[in-house]
C-alpha positions in Angstrom: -13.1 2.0 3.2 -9.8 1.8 5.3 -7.9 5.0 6.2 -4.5 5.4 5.0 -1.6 7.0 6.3 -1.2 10.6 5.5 2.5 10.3 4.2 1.7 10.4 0.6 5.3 8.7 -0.2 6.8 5.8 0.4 10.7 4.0 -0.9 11.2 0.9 -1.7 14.3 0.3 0.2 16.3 -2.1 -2.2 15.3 -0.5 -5.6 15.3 3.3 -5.0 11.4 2.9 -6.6 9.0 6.0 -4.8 5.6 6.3 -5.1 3.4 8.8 -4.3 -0.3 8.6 -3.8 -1.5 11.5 -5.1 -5.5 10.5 -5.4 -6.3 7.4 -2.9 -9.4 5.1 -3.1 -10.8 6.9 0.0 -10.2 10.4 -1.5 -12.1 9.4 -5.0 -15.3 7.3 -3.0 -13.4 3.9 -4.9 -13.7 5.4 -8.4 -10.1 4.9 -9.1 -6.4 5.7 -7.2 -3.9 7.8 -9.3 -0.1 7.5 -8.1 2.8 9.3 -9.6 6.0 6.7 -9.5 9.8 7.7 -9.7 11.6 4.5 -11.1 15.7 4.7 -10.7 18.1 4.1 -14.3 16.9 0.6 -15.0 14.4 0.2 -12.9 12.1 -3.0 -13.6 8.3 -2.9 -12.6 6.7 -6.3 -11.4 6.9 -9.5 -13.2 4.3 -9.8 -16.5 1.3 -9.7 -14.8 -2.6 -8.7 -15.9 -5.5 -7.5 -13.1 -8.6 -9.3 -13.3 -10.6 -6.1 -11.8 -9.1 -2.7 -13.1 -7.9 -1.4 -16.1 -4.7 0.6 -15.5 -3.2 4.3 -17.4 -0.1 5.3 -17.8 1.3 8.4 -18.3 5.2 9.7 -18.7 6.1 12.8 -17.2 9.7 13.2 -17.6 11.9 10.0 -18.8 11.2 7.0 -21.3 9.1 4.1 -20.0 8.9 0.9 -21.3 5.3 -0.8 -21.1 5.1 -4.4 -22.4 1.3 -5.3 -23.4 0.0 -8.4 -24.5 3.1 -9.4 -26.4 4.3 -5.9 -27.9 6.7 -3.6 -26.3 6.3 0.2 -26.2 8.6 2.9 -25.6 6.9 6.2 -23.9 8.1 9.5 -24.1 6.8 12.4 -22.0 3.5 13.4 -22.6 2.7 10.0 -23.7 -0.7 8.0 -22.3 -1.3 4.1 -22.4 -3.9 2.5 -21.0 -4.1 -1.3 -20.3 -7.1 -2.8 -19.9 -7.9 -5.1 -17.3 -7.1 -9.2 -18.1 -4.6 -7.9 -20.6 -1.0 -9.1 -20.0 1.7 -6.3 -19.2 4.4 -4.9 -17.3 6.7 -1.9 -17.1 10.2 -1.0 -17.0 12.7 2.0 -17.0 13.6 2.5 -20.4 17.2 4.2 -19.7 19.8 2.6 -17.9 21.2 6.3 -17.6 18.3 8.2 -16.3 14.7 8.0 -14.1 11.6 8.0 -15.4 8.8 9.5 -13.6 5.4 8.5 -14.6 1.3 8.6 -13.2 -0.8 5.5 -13.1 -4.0 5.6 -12.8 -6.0 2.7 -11.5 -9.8 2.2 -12.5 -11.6 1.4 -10.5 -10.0 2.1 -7.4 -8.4 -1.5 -5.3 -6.4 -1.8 -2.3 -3.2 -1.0 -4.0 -2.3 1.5 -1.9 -2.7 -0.4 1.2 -0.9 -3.5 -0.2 2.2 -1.0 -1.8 2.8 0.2 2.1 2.1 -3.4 3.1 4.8 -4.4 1.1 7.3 -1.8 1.6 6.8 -2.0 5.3 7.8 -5.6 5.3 10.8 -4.6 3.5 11.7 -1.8 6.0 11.0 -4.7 8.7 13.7 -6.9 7.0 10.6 -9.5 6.3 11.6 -10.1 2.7 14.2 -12.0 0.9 16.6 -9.7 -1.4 14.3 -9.0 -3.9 11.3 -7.7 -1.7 9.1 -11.2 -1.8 7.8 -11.8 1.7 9.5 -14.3 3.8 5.8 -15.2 5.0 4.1 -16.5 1.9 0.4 -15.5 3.8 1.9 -12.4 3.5 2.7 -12.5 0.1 -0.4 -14.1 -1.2 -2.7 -11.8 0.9 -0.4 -8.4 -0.8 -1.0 -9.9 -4.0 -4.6 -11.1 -3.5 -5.2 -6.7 -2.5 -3.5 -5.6 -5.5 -5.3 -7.8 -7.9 -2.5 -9.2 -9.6 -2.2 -12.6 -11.5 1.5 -13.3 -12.6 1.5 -14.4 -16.2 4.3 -17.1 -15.5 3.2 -18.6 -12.7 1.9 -22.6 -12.6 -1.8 -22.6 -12.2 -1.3 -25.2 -8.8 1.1 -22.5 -7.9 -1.9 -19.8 -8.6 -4.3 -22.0 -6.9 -2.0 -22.4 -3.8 -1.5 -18.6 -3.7 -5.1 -18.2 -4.1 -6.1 -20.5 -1.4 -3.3 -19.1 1.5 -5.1 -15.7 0.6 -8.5 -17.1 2.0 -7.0 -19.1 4.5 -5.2 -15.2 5.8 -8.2 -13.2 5.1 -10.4 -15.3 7.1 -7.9 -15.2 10.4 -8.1 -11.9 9.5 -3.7 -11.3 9.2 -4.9 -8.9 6.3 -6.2 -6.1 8.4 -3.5 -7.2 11.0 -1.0 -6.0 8.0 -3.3 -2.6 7.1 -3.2 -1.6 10.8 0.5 -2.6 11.4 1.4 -0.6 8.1 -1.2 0.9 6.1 -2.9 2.9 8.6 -2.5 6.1 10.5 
């Protein structure tokens, strides 16, 4: 199991997006990571995307969150719980353009999510993404999104394949942990 940095926060630097790592993999012995994240007035979450390894819950604490699964859109309030399971289609958004929402995720069982979140938000610190926070370096990208299990729904399969393949090809020169020590370690 890697360590991971003891600053429990971390900004994404072009959306005002924070999250916190309140339980890690390390902490929970790999049963599961549980983040809180603070999403800005109109915040958008990743594109549709499904894990093929974890099933993820969500839970608003103050705000309204969209959650789009399979092909249904739900509006949570707080208090509200949703739980997608894993290989089910989905993504999140703010539902406000007026006010945050701040909600938990918890991700079961636990995956390098936290490493690839500070992997990727280190690059952006860095100035190594374009203006939406993609990675300049595609190893990069394909390696962040290779850790965090995540399949974009949209995506041409010889586009998935090539992704899939330059995450190998990185993992094997071994630019992954070269990325965890650079950013996701103390």
């Amino acid at each position: 199991m890697q360590e991971v940095k003891e600053d429990r926060s971390i900004t994404h630097k072009l959306t005002g997006e924070k999250i916190t790592f309140l339980e890690t993999s390390r902490e929970t012995g790999g049963d599961y990571e549980y983040i809180e994240v603070d999403l800005p007035p109109a915040g958008e979450g990743p594109p549709l995307h499904f894990h093929k390894n974890f099933d993820e819950q969500f839970e608003v604490l103050d705000g309204q969150l969209k959650v789009t699964k399979g092909k249904e859109d739900h509006i949570l309030q707080q208090g509200d719980k949703m739980t997608v399971v894993k290989e089910t289609h989905h993504t999140f958004s703010n539902a406000s353009d007026k006010n945050a929402v701040t909600f938990r995720v918890k991700i079961t069982p636990a995956h390098q999510f936290e490493e690839s979140m500070r992997i990727l938000y280190g690059l952006i610190e860095d100035g190594e993404t374009d203006d939406k926070g993609v990675p300049k370096n595609k190893t990069y990208a394909a390696i962040a999104l290779d850790m965090q299990d995540s399949c974009v729904v949209k995506m041409p399969f010889f586009l998935k394949f090539f992704i899939s393949q330059l995450a190998k090809k990185g993992k094997k020169k071994g630019i992954d942990q070269e990325l965890i020590e650079k950013y996701a370690k103390d």
